[in-house]
N, C-alpha and C positions, 0 to 999 in steps of 0.2 A: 602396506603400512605407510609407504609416502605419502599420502593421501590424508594422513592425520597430522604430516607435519607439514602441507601447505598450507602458509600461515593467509596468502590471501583468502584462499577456500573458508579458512575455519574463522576468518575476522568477517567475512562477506553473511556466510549462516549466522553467526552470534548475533551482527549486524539487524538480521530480519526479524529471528526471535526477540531480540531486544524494543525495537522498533514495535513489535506485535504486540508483547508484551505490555508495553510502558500505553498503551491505547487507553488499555481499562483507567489506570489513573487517572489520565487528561480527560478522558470524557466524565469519568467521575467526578474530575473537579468544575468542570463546567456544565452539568447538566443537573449533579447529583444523585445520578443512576448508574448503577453497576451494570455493565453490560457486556459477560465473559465473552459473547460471540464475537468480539472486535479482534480477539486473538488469530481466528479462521478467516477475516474477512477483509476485502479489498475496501479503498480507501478510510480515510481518516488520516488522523496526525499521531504521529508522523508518517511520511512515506515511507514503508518497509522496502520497497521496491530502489527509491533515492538511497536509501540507507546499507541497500546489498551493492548497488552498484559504484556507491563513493567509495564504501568500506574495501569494495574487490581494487577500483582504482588505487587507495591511496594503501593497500598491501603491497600492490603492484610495486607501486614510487619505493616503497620501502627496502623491496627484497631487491628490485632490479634498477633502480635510478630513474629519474624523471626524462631521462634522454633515453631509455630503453623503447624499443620498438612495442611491449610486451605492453607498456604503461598507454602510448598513445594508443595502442586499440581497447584499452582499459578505460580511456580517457572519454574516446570518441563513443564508446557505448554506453556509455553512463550519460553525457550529455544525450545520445536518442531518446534512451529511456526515461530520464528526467524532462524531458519534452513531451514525450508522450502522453506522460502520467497527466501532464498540467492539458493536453490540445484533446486528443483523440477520445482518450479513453475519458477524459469529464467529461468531454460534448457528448458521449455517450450516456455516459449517467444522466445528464441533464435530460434528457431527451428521452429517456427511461421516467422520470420523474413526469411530463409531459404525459405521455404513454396513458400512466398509469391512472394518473386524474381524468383521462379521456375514461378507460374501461369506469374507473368509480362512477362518472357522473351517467357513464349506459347503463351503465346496473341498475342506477338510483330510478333512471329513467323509465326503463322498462319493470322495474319493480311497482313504481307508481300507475302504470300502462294496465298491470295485468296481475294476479296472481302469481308468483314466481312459483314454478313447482320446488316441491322441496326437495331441495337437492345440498350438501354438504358445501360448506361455502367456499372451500379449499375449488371444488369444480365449479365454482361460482366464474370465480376473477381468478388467476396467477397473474401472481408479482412480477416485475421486470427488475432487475436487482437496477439501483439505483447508485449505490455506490462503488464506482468503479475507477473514478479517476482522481485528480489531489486537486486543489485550491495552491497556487503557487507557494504559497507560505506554509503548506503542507510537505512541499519537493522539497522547500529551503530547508527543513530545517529533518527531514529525514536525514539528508544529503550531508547537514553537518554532524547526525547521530553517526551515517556510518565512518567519516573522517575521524571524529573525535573518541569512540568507540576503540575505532584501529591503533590509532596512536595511543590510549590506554593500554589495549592486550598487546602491542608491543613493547612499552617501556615495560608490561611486566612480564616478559618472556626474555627480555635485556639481562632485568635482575638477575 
């Protein structure tokens, strides 16, 4: 039952659902399409991943102080992770996106080439998932959903 009252744990999970959640909206409002799958799916805005890892940091700061050993390793994973989100794992979606336009335009090619047999278009082409990492101003502001989050579920767990 400890486990339900680690408040960094349970500000860190609210953190990512929240973040997960609040996707549909943002994209709704800039695209004007509903798109539930942003719930299950890596990148977009905000960063669920910035938003777990500031939320688990600034639990940390709260329950143990900003000089606790507990915070600096809280600290120092959240900046990896928030690095990553923006370096590795874009350069991978980008490069997924690349990918992907290469298989469309050999399809295209060899379609015009030849009769394609017919064959179901799913064993045509597979996707290379594209969205995998954040645009900075994705981490930013993940990063302040899980700070600003936390410091909510904490003034009201004060109460």
């Amino acid at each position: 039952m400890e486990t339900f009252l680690n408040f960094p744990l349970l500000a860190s999970l609210a953190a990512i659902f929240f973040a997960q959640f609040v996707k549909v909206p943002i994209t709704y409002i800039a695209t004007r399409k509903i798109d539930w799958s942003l719930i299950t799916s890596t990148g977009g805005m905000p960063s669920s991943h910035s938003a777990a890892v500031t939320a688990l940091a600034t639990g940390v700061a709260l329950d143990n102080g900003l000089a606790s050993s507990l915070f600096a390793i809280s600290a120092v994973f959240a900046i990896i992770t928030m690095f990553d989100a923006t370096g590795v794992r874009r350069h991978a979606g980008e490069q997924a996106t690349v990918l992907n336009k290469l298989v469309t335009d050999f399809n295209t090619f060899v379609g015009e080439a030849k009769n394609w047999p017919k064959q179901e278009e799913q064993k045509k082409q597979e996707k290379l998932k594209e969205l995998l990492g954040h645009q900075p101003i994705e981490v930013f502001f993940g990063g302040l959903t899980g700070i600003l989050l936390t410091l909510f579920l904490h003034y009201l767990i004060i109460l």
